[in-house]
KEKE-3310 file (N, C-alpha, C; in steps of 0.2 Angstrom, whole numbers, plus 5000, padded with zeros to 4 digits):
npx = (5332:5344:5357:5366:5384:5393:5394:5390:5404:5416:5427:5417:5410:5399:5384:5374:5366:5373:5364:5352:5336:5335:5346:5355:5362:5372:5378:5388:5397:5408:5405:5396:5379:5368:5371:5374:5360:5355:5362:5359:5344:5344:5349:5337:5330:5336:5335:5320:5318:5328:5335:5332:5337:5350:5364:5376:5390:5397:5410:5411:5416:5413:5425:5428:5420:5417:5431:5436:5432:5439:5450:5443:5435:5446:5451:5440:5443:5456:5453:5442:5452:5458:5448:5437:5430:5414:5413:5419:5416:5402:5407:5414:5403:5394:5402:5403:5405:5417:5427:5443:5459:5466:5453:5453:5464:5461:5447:5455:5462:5451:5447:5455:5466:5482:5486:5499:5498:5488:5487:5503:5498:5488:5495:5504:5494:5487:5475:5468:5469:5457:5447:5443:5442:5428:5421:5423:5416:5403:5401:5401:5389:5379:5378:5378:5378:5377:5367:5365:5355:5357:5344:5342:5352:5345:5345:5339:5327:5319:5315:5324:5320:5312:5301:5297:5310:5309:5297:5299:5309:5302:5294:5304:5307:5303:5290:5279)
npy = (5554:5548:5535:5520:5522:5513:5498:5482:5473:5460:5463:5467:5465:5453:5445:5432:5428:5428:5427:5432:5442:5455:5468:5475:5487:5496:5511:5513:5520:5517:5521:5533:5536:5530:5522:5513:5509:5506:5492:5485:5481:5478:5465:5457:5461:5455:5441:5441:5440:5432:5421:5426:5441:5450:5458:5473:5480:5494:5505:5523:5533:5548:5557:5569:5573:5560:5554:5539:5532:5531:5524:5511:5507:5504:5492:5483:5481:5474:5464:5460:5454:5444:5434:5439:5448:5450:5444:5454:5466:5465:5466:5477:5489:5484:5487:5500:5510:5512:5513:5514:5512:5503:5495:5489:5483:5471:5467:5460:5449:5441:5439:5431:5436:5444:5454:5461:5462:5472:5482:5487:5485:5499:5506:5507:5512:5502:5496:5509:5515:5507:5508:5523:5523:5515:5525:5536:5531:5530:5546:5549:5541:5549:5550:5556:5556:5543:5531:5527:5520:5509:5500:5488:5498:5508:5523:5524:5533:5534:5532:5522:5512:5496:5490:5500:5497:5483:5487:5491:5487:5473:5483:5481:5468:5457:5452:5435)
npz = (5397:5406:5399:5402:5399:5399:5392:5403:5408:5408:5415:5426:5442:5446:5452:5447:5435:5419:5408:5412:5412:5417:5421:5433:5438:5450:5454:5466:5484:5497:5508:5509:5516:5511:5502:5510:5515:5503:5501:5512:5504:5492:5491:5496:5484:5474:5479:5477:5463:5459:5446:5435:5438:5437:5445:5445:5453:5454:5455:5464:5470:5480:5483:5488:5499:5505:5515:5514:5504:5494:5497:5503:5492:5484:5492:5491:5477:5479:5485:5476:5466:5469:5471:5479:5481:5482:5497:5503:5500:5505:5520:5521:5519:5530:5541:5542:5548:5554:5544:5538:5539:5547:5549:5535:5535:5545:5541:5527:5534:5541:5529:5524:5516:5512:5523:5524:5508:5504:5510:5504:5491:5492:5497:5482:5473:5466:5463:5460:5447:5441:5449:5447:5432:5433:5440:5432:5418:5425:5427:5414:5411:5418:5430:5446:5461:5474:5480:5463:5450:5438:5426:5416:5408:5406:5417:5434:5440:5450:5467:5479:5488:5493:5486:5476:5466:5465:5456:5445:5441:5437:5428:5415:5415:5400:5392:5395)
capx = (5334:5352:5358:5372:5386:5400:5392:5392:5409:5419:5429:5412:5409:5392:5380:5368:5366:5374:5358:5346:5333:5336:5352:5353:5369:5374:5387:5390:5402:5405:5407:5390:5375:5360:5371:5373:5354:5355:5365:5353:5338:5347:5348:5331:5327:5340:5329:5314:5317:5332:5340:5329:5341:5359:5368:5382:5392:5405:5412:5409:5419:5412:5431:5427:5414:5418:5436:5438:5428:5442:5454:5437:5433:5453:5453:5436:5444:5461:5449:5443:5459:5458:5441:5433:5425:5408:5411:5424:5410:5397:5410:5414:5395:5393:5406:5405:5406:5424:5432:5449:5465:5464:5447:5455:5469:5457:5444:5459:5464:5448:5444:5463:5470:5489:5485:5503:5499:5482:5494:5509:5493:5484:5501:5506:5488:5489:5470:5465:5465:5450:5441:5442:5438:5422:5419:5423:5411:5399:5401:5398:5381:5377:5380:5381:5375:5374:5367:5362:5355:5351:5339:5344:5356:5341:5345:5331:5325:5314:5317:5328:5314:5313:5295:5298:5315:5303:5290:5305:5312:5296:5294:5309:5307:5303:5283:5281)
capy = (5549:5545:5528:5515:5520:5506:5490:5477:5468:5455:5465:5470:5460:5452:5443:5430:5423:5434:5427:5435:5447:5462:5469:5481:5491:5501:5515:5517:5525:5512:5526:5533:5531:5530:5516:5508:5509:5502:5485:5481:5483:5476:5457:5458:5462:5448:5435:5442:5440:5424:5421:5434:5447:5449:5464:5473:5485:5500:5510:5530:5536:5556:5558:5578:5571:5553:5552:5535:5531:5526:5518:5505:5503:5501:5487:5479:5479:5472:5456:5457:5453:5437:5431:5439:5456:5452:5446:5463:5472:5466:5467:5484:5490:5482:5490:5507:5519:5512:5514:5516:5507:5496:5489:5486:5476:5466:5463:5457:5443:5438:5433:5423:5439:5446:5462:5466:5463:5477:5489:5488:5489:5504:5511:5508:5515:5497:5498:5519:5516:5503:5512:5530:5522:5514:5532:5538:5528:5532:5550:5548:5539:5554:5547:5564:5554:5539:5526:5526:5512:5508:5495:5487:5500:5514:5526:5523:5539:5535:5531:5515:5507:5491:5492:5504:5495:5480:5488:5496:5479:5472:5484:5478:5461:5454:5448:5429)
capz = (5402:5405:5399:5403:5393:5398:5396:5407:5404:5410:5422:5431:5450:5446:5455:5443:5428:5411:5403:5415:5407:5419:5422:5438:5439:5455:5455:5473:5487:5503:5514:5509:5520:5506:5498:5517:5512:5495:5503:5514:5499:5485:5492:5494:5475:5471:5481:5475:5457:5457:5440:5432:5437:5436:5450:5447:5457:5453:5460:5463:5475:5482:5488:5493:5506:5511:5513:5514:5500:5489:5500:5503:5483:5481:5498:5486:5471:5479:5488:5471:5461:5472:5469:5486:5481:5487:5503:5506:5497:5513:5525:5518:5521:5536:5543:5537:5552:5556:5538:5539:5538:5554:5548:5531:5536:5550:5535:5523:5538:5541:5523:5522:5510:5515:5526:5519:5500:5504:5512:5497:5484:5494:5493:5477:5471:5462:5461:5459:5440:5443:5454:5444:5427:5434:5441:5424:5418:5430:5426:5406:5411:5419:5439:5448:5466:5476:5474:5456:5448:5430:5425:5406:5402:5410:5424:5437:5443:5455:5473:5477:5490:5489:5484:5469:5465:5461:5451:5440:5437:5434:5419:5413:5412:5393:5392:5395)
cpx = (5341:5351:5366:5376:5394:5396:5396:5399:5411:5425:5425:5413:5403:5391:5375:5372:5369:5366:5350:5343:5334:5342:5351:5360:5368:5379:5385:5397:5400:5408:5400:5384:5368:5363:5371:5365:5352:5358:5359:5344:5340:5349:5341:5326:5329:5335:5322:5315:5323:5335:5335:5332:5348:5362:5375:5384:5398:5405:5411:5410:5418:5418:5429:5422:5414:5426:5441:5434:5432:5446:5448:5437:5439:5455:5448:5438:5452:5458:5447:5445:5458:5453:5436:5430:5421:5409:5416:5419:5406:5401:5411:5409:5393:5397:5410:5408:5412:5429:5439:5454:5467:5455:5450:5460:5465:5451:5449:5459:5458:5445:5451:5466:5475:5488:5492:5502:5494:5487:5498:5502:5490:5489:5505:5501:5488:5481:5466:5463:5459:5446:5439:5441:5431:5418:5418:5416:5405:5396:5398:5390:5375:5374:5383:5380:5376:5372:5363:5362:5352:5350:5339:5347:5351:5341:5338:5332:5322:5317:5320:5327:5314:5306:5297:5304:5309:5299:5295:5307:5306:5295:5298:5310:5301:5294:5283:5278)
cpy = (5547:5537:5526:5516:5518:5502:5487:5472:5460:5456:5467:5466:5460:5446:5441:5430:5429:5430:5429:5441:5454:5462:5477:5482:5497:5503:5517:5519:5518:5517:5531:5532:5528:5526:5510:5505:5503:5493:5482:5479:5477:5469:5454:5459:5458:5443:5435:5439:5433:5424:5426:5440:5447:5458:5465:5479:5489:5505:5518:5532:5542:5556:5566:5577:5567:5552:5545:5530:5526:5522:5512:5504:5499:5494:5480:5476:5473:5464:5455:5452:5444:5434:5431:5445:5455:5451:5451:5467:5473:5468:5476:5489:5489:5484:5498:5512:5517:5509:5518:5509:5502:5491:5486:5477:5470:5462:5459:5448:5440:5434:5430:5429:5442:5450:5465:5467:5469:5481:5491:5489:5496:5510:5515:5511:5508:5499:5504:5516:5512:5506:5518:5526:5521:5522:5537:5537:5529:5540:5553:5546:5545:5554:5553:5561:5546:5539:5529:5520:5513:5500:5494:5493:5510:5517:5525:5531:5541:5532:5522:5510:5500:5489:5495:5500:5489:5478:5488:5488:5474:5474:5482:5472:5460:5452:5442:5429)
cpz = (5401:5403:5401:5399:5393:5399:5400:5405:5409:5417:5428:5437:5448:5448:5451:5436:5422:5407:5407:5411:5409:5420:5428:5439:5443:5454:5464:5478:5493:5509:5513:5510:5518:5504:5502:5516:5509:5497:5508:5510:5494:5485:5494:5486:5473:5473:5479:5467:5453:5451:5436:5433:5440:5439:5448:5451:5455:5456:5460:5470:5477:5485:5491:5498:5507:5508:5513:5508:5495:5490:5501:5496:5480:5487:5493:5482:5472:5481:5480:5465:5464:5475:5476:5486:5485:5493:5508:5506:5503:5518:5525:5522:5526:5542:5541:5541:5555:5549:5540:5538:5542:5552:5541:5531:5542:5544:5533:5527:5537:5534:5520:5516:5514:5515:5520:5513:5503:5506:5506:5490:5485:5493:5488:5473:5466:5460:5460:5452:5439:5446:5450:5437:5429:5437:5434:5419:5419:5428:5417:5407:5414:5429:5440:5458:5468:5479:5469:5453:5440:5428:5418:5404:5404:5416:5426:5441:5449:5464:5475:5483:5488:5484:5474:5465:5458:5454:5446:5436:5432:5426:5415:5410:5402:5394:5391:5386)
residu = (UNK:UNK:UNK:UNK:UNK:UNK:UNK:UNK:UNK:UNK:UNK:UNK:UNK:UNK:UNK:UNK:UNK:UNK:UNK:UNK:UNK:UNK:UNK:UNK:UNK:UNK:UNK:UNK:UNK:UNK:UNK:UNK:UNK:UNK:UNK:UNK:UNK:UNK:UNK:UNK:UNK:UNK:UNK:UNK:UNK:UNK:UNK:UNK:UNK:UNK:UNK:UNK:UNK:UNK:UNK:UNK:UNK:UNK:UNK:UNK:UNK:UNK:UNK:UNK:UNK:UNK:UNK:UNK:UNK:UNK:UNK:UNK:UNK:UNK:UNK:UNK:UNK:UNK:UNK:UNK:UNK:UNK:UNK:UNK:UNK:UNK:UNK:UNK:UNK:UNK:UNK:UNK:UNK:UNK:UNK:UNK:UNK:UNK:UNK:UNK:UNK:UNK:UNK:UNK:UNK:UNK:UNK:UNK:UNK:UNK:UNK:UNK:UNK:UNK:UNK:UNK:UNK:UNK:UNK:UNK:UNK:UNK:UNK:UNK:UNK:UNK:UNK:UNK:UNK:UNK:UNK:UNK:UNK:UNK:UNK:UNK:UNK:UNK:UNK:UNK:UNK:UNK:UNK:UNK:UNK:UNK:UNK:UNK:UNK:UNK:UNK:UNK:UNK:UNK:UNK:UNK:UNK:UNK:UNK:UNK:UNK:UNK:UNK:UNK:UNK:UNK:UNK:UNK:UNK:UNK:UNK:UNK:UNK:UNK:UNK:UNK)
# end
């Protein structure tokens, strides 16, 4: 069984408690339609389970088949920088089947970030080395797909349901 092998850190985007007992880590692509999937699932496992479990998100860009995958991860990580990943992240997802440089810059507006800073970082590739290390990453863990999820540090194998998601966690949590 593959394991997790960048801990979680301090540069991650995470959602919940650091002292939460599970740890659920998503490598996913926001041009990918199984992770489109994964986002409508994956806040439903956070409701279900509350401070009990702590989400993070990296990025894993399939550039040879979605080629907007990293301009979005690089639009993400530049809302990011100025303390608005997730709600880029949803907008991102929710707005997948018109990726591109005109959603970019209309997202940034909408959440009060400078369309032109995003343009001059997309440009300058300010964020590529972010997005491609988490891929790096990704790939040392043994992330060949998304989405991939691993549960405490353990790639999950099994179907990413929300059902199954659940039970997976479940096993995971500590015994009262």
């Amino acid at each position: 069984m593959s394991t997790l092998k960048v801990p979680v850190g301090p540069e991650d985007h995470v959602e919940g408690s650091d002292y939460a007992p599970v740890t659920l880590v998503e490598y996913g692509d926001y041009e990918c339609p199984h992770c489109s999937v994964a986002f409508g699932i994956v806040p439903r496992v956070q409701q279900h389970f509350g401070d009990k479990l702590r989400f993070v998100f990296r990025n894993f860009p399939l550039t040879q088949i979605h080629p907007e995958a990293e301009p979005a991860a690089e639009t993400a990580e530049f809302a990011g920088a100025q303390g608005k990943f997730w709600p880029m992240h949803g907008q991102l997802f929710e707005n997948q089947v018109n990726l591109g440089p005109e959603l970019y810059q209309e997202l940034a507006a909408d959440l009060d970030l400078n369309p032109a800073d995003l343009t001059h970082a997309l440009e300058n590739e300010t964020f590529t080395k972010r997005v491609r290390e988490d891929f790096s990453g990704g790939v040392r863990s043994g992330v060949n797909g998304t989405p991939t999820f691993f549960i405490n540090g353990q790639r999950h194998n099994g179907p990413f349901d929300f059902e199954t998601l659940v039970k997976a966690i479940e096993a995971a949590l500590p015994a009262d």
